[in-house]
N, C-alpha and C positions, 0 to 999 in steps of 0.2 A: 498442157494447160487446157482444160476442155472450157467450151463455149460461155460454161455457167459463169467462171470467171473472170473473161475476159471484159474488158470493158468497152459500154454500149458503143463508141464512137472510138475504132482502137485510131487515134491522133498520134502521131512520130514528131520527133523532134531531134535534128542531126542522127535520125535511122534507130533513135530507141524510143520506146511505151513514152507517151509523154507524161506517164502517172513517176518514169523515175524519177523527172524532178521536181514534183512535189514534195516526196518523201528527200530529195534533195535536200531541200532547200528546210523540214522540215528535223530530220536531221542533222543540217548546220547548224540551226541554233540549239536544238538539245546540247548539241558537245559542246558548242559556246559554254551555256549555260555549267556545264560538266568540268569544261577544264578551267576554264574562268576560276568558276571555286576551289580548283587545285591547284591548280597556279600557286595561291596562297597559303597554302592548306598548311604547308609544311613549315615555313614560317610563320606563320601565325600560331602554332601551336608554340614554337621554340620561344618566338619572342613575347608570347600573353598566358596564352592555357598553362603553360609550363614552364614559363619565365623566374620562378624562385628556388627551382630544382636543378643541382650541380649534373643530374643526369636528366637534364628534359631531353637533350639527342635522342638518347634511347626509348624515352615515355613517349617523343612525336612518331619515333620510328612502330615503335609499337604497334598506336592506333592508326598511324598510317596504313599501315598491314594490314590489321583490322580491319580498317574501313574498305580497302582495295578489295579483300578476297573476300569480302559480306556484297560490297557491292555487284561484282559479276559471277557470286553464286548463285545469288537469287534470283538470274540468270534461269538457270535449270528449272527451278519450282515456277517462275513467270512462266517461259516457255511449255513446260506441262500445263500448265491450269488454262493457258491458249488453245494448247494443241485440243483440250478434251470438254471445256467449258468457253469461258472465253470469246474467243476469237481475235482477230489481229489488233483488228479495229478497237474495240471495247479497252482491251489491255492496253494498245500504246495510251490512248485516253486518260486511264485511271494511271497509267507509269508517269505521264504529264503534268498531269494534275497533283502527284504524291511529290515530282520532283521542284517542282515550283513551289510547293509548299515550305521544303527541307530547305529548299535556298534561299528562301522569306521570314525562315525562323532564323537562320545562320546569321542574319545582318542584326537579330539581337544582341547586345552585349551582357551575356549571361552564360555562365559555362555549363548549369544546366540544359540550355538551349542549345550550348553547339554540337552537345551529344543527342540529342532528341534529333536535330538538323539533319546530321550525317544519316541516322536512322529512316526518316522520311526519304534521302536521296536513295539510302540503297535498297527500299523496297520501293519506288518509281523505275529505279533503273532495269529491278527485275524483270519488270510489266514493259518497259518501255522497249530495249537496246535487243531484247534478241528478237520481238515478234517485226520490228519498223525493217531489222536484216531481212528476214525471211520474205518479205512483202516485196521485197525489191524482185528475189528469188521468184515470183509470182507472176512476174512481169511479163518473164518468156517463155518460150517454145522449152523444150526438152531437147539438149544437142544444140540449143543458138550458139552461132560460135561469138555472138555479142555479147553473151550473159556476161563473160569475163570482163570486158572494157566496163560495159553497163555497172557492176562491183567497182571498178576503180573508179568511175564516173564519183559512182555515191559514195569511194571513200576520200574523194578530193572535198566534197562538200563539207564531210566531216573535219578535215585538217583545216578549211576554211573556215568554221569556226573555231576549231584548236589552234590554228592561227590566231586571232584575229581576239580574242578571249582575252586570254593573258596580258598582253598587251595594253589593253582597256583595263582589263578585271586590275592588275597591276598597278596602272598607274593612278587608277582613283583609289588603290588601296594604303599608295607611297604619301600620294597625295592629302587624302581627305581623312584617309579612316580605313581600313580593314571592312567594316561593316557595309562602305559604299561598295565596295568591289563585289562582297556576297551581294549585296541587293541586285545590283546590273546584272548578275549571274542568273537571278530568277527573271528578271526582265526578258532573260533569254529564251529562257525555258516556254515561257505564255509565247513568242513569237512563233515559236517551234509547230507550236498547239495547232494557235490561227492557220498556219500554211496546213496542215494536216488535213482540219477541218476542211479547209478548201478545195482542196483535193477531193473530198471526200463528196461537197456539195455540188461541185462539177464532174460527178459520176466518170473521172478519169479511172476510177478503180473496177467500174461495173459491180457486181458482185464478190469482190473479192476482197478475205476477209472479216466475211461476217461469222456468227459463232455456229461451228460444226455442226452442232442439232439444238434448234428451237426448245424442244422439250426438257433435254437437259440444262439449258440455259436459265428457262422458268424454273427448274425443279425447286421445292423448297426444301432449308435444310432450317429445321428449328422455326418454322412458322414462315420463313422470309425466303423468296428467289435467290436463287443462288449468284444471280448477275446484281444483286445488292447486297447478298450475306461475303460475297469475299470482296470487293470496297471495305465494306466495315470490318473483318479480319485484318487486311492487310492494313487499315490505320491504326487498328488496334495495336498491330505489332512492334511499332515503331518503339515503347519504352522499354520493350524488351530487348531488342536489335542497344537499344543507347544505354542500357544495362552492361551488355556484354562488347561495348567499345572500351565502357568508362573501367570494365575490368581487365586493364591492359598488363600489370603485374605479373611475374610471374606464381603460376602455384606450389611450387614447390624452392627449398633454398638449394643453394651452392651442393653439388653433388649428388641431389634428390632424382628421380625418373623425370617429375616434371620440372624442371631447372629448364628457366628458360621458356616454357612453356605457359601462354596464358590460355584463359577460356577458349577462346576462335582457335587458337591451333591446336589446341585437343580435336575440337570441334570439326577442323575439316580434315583433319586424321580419318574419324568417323564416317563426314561425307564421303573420302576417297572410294573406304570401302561399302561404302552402301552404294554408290554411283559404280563401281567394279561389279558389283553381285547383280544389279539393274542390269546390267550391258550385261553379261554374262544369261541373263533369262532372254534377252533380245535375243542376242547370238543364237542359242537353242532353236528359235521358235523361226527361225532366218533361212531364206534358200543357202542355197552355197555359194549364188555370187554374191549374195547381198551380207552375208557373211565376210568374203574374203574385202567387200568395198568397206564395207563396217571397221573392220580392221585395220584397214589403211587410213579410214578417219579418226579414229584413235592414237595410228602415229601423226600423224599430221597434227592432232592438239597436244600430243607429248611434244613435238620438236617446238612447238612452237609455244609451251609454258617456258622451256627453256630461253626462247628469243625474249619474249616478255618479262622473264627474270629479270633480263639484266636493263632493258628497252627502260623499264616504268622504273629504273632509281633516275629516270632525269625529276621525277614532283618531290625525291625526299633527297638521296644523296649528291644529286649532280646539284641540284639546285642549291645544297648547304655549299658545298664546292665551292659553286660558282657568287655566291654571297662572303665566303671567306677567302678564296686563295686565286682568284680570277680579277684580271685588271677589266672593272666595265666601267663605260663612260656612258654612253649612248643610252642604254637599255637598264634596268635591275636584275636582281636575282631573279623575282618571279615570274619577268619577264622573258628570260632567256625559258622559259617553258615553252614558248611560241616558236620556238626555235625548229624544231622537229615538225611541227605542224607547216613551217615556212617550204621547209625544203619537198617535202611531203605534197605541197599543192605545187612547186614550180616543178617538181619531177614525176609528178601522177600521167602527166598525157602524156610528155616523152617517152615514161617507161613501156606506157597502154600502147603507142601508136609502134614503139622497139618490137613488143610480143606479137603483135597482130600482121607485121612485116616480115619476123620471123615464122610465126606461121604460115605466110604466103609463099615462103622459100621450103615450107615442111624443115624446119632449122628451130622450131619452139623448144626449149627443153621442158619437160616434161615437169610434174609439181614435183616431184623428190630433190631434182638437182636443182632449183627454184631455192629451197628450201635452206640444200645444202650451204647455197652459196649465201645466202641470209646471214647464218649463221657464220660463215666466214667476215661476211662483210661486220659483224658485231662484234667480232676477236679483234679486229681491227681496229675499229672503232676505238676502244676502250685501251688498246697499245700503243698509235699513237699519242692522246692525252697522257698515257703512266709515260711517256717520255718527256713530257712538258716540263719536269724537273729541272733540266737544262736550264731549259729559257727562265728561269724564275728570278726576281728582281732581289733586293738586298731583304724584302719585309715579306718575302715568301708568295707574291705573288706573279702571277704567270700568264703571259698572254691570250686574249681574247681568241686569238686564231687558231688557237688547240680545239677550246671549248665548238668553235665552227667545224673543227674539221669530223669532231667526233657524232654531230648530230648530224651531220651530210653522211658521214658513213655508215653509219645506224639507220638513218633514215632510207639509206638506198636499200637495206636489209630488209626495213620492212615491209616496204612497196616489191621487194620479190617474193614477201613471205606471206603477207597477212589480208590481202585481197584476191590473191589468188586462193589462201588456204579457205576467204569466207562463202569463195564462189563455191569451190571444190565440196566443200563441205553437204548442201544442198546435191550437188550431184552425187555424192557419195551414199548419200541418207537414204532409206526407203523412205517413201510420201507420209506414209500414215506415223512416223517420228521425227520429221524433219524439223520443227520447229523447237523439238525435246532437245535433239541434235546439235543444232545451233544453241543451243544453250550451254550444254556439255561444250563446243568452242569456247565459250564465251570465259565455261569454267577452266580454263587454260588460262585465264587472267588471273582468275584468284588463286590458284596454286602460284602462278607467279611472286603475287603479292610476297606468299609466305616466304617465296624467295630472298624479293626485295628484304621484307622485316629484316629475318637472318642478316641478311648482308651490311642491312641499315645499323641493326644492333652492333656488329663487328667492327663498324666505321663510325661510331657513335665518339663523340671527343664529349671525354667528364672536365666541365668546368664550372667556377661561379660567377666567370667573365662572359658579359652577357654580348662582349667584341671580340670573344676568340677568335685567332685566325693568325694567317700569315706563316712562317715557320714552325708554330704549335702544331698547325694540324695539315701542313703541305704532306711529309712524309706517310701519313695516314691514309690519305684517300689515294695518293699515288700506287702506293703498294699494293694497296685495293683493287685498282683497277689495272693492274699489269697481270694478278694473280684471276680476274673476270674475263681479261682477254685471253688468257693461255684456256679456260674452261671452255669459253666461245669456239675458239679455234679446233679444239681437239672435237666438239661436238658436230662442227660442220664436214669436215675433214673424215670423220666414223658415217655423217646421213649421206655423202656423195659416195663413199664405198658401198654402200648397201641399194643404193641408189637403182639398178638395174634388178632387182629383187623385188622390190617396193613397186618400181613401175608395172611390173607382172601383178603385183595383187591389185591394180588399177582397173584393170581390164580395160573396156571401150573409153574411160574417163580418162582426158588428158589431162 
């Protein structure tokens, strides 16, 4: 990090930058605001949007999908328009601002509006979620051996609000209204802002941040600067983006090529291979070590679409689950979404302070078998629960202590996999794509998504009973998730064999 960026008065706080917890504290409320509204997302479609249709399962699972792999694709194009225009700053800003918006339309009751809504979130998130990561990445030295802790630090923040969200978002939704649980959400979103800003006004960031070159930030494109022609692109795009949600159908019938297939998953067919021919020009133009690290970030976002596959059916599949065939008292459906976020902030330090002890013994395993065992721990996960059949009462439901044990175990998967893979990432990256980089992570979610869809569709229960559940639909999601954990297990069990192979294309990077 040279001079320019660091900031004026470098302040420490428990031994890190003390600008990481501002973007802390600034992305706790954005994911507040994030999963808050997904908490809900998936019932609220089942029981309103698509309440008269014998397959709304399938029509919520659909746009779910949709909306999952639109939101952290645009990812990529955020992260690019930063890395070369932009800047960090400018972008979280305008991703702030676009996502507060989508979650202040969402509390409309209008279904033209909850497709414009989603639209607004997922071109905020683009702008917001990969440049606020990489900011953190800015913090340190090159080689700190804090950066890692410092990543789990700000991914604790994060599950503090995915905690903490649902819960609230939840119960004023059971409560009051649906539409109060989206408002709170955007409540979130403005708080996020403020802590940003402040950060920002208390020069904890120094220079760091600002857009790459002044010139091209003024440039104009059609009479207008370009640091106000993409604002006004990227709002413009929102009817477009809620176009291609509301077209969740597939395009083709029963036996056709595209059976099965709606707009967006054509669509990121397409991105796959235009994102492969991109990296594929990078790679050319790349030393050979930056090459062989480029390539190991590559498998690190392959392993890890696959962990998210299965991680992200707790907003659409676990959660129907857990509203039809789960004994709850205490908590709801969409509350059991904070579930994962819960174990996630009580096991963030143990795990961070586990790594850093083991580092001290030279006993750290390296990110491959990190990874590997993620993946293990998510076969797991999902094997227990398909056990839960046993335990199930006379009307098909099944205790509360499956649904615990599965998101402790998942959970512990992703605190091996997914703060180390966001640190790693940044070290893997050359400087002058690193922010691209993190994007391309980021697009490991929305490939997931399309996962999720698939899987959602598969486990979709047709009915015109608006209380399906109990014995209808136990044998469904069970066999479902016995046949996700055999996929899990077999995929961790293939990265820990390759595992000493992987570590070699690492080089210096742990």
């Amino acid at each position: 990090m040279s001079d320019l960026t660091k900031p004026a008065n470098e302040k420490t706080l428990f031994g890190h930058p003390i600008g990481l917890f501002y973007l802390f504290f600034a992305e706790l409320w954005e994911r507040f605001s994030f999963y808050g509204m997904r908490a809900l997302l998936t019932l609220y479609m089942v029981n309103v949007i698509f309440e008269a249709l014998s397959t709304r399962d399938y029509a919520a699972a659909a746009v779910y999908a949709s909306y999952g792999s639109l939101v952290y694709a645009s990812t990529v194009i955020g992260g690019k328009i930063s890395d070369s225009i932009l800047g960090m700053r400018a972008s979280i800003f305008l991703g702030g601002v676009l996502m507060a918006l989508g979650h202040f339309v969402l509390a409309i009751e209008n279904d033209v509006a909850f497709f414009l809504a989603l639209a607004f979130i997922i071109v905020g998130n683009g702008f917001f979620k990969p440049n606020i990561s990489t900011f953190v990445g800015t913090l340190y030295e090159d080689g700190d051996a804090k950066k890692d802790s410092g990543f789990t630090i700000f991914y604790m923040g994060i599950n503090i609000g995915g905690a903490i969200a649902p819960l609230l978002c939840g119960w004023l939704g059971a409560t009051y209204g649906w539409h109060y649980g989206f408002g709170l959400a955007g409540i979130g979103m403005l708080t996020g802002l403020l802590f940003f800003w402040s950060g920002i006004k208390k020069n904890v960031f120094g220079e760091g941040g600002r857009p790459p070159s002044m010139e091209v930030y003024e440039k104009k494109i059609f009479g207008i600067p370009q640091k106000h022609f993409i604002p006004a692109v990227a709002f413009l795009s929102a009817p477009l983006i809620a176009f291609l949600l509301y077209s969740y159908k597939s395009l083709g019938g029963e036996g056709s090529f595209f059976e099965d297939q709606n707009i967006v998953n054509v669509l990121f067919k397409l991105i796959g291979i235009a994102i492969l021919v991109y990296m594929g020009t990078i790679m050319v133009k790349a030393t050979a070590d930056e090459r062989k690290k480029l390539f190991m970030a590559l498998l690190i976002t392959f392993f890890m679409t696959i962990f998210w596959g299965f991680h992200e059916l707790h907003g659409s599949v676990i959660t129907l689950f857990a509203a039809r065939n789960v004994n709850l008292s205490i908590i709801n459906a969409s509350q059991t979404n904070a579930l994962n976020s819960i174990f996630i902030v009580l096991l963030s330090i143990p795990i961070s302070v586990m790594w850093t002890y083991l580092a001290k013994k030279k006993l750290n395993p390296r990110t491959p078998y990190k990874f590997g065992m993620g993946l293990v721990l998510a076969g797991l996960a999902f094997y227990v629960v398909s056990l839960s059949g046993g335990s199930a009462d006379e009307n098909g439901m099944v205790p509360f202590s499956y649904l615990l044990a599965l998101y402790f175990l998942i959970s512990v998967g992703e605190l091996f996999m997914s703060p180390v893979g966001l640190s790693k990432i940044t070290d893997l990256s050359p400087k002058r794509i690193v922010a691209f980089m993190m994007g391309v992570w980021f697009l490991s979610s929305s490939y997931a998504f399309q996962i999720v869809g698939f899987i959602s569709k598969q486990l979709a229960i047709e009915s015109t009973d608006k209380n399906v559940g109990g014995l209808e639909t136990l044998s469904v999601y069970l066999d479902g998730f016995a046949l996700i954990a055999k996929y899990s297990l077999v995929a961790g069990v293939v990265v820990l064999i390759f595992a000493p192979l992987m570590k070699r294309l690492m080089g210096n990077v742990h």
